[in-house]
N, C-alpha and C positions, 0 to 999 in steps of 0.2 A: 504493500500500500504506500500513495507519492505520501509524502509525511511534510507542512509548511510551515512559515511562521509568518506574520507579516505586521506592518508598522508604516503606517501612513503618514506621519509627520517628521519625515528626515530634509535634514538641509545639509548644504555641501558643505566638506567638513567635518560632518559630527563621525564618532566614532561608532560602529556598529559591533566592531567583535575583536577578536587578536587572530592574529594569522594563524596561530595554534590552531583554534578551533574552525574557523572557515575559511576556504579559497576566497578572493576578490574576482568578483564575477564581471557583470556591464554594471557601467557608471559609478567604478570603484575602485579602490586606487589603496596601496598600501603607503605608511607612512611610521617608521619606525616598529615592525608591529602590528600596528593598530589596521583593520581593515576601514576607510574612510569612505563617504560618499564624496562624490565629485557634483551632484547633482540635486535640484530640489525634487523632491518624488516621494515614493514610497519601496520599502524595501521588502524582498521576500526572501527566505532563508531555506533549500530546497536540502533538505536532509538526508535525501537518498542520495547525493553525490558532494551534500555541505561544500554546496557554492552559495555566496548572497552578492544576490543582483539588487539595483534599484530601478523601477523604472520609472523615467523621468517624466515629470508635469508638464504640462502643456511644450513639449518639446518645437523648437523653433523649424520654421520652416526650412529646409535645405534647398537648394537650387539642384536640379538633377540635370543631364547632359537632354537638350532639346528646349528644354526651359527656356521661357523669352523673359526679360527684365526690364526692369525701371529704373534707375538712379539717376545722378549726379557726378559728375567728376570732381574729384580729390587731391588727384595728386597726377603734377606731369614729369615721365623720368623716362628722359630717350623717346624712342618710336612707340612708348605707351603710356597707358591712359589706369590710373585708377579708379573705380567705379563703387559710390557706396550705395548700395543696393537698396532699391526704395518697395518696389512690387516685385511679386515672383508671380508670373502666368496673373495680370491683374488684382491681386491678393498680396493686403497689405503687409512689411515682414518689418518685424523687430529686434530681426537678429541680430543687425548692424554688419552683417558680410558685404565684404570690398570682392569686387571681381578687374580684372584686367583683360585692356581687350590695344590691340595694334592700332596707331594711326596711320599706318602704312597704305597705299590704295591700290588697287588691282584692278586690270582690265579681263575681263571673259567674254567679249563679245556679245554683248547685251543678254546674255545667259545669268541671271543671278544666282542659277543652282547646279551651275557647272562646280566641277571639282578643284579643289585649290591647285594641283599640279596641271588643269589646263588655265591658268590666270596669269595673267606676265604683270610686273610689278611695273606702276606708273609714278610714285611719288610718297608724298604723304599726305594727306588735309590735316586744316589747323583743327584745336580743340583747345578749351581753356576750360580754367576750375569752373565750375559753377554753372557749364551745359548741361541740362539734362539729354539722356540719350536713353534708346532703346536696343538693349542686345541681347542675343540668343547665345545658350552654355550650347558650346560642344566641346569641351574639355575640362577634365575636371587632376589634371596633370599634379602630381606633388601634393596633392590637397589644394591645391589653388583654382579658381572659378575662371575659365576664359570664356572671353567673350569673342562672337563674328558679329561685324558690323555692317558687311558687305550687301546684303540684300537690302529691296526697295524698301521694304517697312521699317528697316531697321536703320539709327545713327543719330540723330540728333534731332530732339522731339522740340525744343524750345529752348533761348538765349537771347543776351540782350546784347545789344553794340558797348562793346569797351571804350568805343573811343568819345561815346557821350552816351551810354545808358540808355538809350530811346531802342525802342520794336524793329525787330531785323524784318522784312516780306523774303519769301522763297521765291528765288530766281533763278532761270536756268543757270545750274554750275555752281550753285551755293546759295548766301546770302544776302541782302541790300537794305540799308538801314534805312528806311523812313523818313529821319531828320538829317543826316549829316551826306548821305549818301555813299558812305564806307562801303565797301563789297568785301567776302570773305570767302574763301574757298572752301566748302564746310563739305561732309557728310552728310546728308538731309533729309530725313526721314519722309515716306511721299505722302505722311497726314501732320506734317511740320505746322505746329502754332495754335492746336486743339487749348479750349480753353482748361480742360482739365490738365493739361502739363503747364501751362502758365502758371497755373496755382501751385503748382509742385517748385518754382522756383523760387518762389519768396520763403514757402516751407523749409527750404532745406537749410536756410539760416533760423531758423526756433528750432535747430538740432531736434528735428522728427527723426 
């Protein structure tokens, strides 16, 4: 007969047993000893093979490879971009995961879903902090989330002109500011300027 014990109010951290008596199962972690949760959850104690698992609360959403996404860019280092992740598949995420994606650009012959070894490399487009952009996981390499930004739906959802803060319009080959008349060689999503990504730009400074 399986034989349990269980305990619903663990936080990460606390101590649930000594290595003597149980293995550290999922979401648990050894620490001089002591078997520890890593997790907020509830723990279960499985006596016919005395492993304790905790399994975790409201667990955050993960980005899985095909995933399309929502954020804001962070950080610029070389030919990439970091991305802190706002939606996963329209669904709001609190996880605070960064993904990276290339600013590099590729030609495939007006094919968007040719394969990256038929694409010959043409340059790079600009991006600055504070774009939101739209990109799809197909790699999830070392633990890290990549992004493609190459298809039509995907690249940059919404941004303002740096060089006076006023509303960029979508123009063929990028962007055209409104006021100043600045032009930008952008990545440009083909539902660029939706009012729901507008409002995602002023959000991302009230660190949502």
């Amino acid at each position: 007969m399986r034989k349990s014990y269980e305990n619903s109010h663990i936080t990460p951290g606390m101590m649930l047993s000594v290595i003597e008596e149980f293995d550290a199962g999922k979401n648990t972690y050894v620490d001089e000893g002591d078997v520890r949760s890593s997790v907020i959850g509830g723990s279960t104690i499985d006596f016919s093979d005395r492993t304790l698992n905790v399994k975790q609360k409201n667990p955050p959403m993960i980005p899985k490879i095909g995933d399309i996404v929502v954020g804001y860019i962070d950080m610029l280092f070389g030919n990439m971009i970091s991305v802190r992740i706002l939606y996963i598949n329209e669904k709001f995420s609190k996880s605070g995961f960064s993904a990276i994606a290339s600013t590099r650009m590729f030609y495939s012959g007006g094919n968007y879903n040719s394969n990256w070894r038929e694409r010959s490399f043409k340059g790079k487009y600009i991006f600055k902090v504070g774009d939101i952009i739209r990109g799809k996981v197909y790699s999830l390499l070392n633990s890290s989330i990549h992004l493609t930004l190459d298809d039509k739906d995907l690249g940059i959802v919404y941004t303002i002109c740096f060089s006076c803060g006023n509303e960029f319009t979508k123009v063929p080959g990028g962007l055209k500011c409104n006021s100043c008349g600045n032009f930008e060689d952008r990545k440009v999503s083909i539902d660029y300027g939706k009012e729901s990504f507008t409002s995602l730009y002023d959000k991302q400074f009230l660190n949502l």
